[in-house]
N, C-alpha and C positions, 0 to 999 in steps of 0.2 A: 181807661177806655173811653169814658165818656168825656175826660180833656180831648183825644186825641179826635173824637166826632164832633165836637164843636168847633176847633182849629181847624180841621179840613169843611167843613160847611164854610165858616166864613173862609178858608183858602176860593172854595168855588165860588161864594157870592164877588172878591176880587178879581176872579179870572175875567168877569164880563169886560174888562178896561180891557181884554183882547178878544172878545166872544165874535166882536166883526167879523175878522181876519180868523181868528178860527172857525168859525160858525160857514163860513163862506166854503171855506177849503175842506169841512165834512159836508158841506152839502154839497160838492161835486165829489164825493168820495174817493178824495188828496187823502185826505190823514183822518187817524182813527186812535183811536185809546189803547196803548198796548197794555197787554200783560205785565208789563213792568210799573203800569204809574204813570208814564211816560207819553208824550202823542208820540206818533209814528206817522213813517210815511205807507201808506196802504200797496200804493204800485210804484213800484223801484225801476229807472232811476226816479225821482221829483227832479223838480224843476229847482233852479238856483232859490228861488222866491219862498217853494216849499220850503225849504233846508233851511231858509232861514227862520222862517216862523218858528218849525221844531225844534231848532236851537234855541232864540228864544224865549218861548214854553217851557221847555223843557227845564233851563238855568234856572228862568223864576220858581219853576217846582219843585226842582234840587232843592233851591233855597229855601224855600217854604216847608217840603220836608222836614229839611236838617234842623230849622227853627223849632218845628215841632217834636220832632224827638227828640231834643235838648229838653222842650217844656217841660214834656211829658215822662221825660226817662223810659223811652222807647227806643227802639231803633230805625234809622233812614228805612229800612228792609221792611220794618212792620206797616211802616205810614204809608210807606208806598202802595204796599200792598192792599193796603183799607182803603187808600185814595182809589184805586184801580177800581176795586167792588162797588165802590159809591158812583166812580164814574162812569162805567158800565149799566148802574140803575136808572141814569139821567140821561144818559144815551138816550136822542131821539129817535123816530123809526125811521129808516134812511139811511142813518149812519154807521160808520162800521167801527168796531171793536175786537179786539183779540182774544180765543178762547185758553184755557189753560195752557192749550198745547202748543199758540204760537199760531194758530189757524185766524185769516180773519172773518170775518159776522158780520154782515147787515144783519141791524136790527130794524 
C-alpha cells in the first residue's frame, strides 16, 4: 500500500506538465474528477477541445496506472481507485468531483 501512495504522489506531482490546461478547464467547471480515476467532462456535450484534453489525461493515467499495478502487484481497479480518493482530497474549493453514486460536487 504504501508503494502504491508513493507512485500516485509522484503520478500527481507529474500531472502539473498539464495542471495549465487542466487547472483552467476545473476552474470554469469543464471537467472534474470522476469516480472512476479518471477526469470527466462535468456538463455534456464538452466542446471538441474538452474531449480532447480528457483523452489525453485520461491515456497518461491509464498508463501510469497500469505501470503502477505492475509495481506494485495490484490491480488498474485498485490504483484507480486510491488515485480517485487522493484526487478528491486535493480538489480545490470551486471544483467539481464525483460522489460514489456518480453525482457531481463542488467542492
Amino acid at each position: 500500500m504504501k508503494r502504491i501512495l508513493v507512485a500516485i504522489g509522484l503520478f500527481l506531482l507529474l500531472q502539473n506538465a498539464w495542471a495549465i490546461d487542466i487547472h483552467t478547464a476545473k476552474d470554469q467547471g469543464l471537467v472534474g474528477e470522476a469516480n472512476t480515476g479518471y477526469l470527466a467532462a462535468v456538463k455534456k456535450p464538452a466542446n471538441a477541445e474538452v474531449e480532447a484534453l480528457i483523452r489525453d489525461v485520461n491515456a497518461k493515467r491509464k498508463a501510469k496506472f497500469g505501470a503502477t499495478a505492475s509495481s506494485t502487484g495490484t490491480t488498474l481497479q485498485q490504483v484507480s481507485n486510491r488515485f480517485y480518493e487522493l484526487a478528491v482530497q486535493k480538489t480545490e474549493a470551486g471544483h467539481y468531483y464525483q460522489d460514489a453514486a456518480g453525482r457531481w460536487k463542488k467542492k
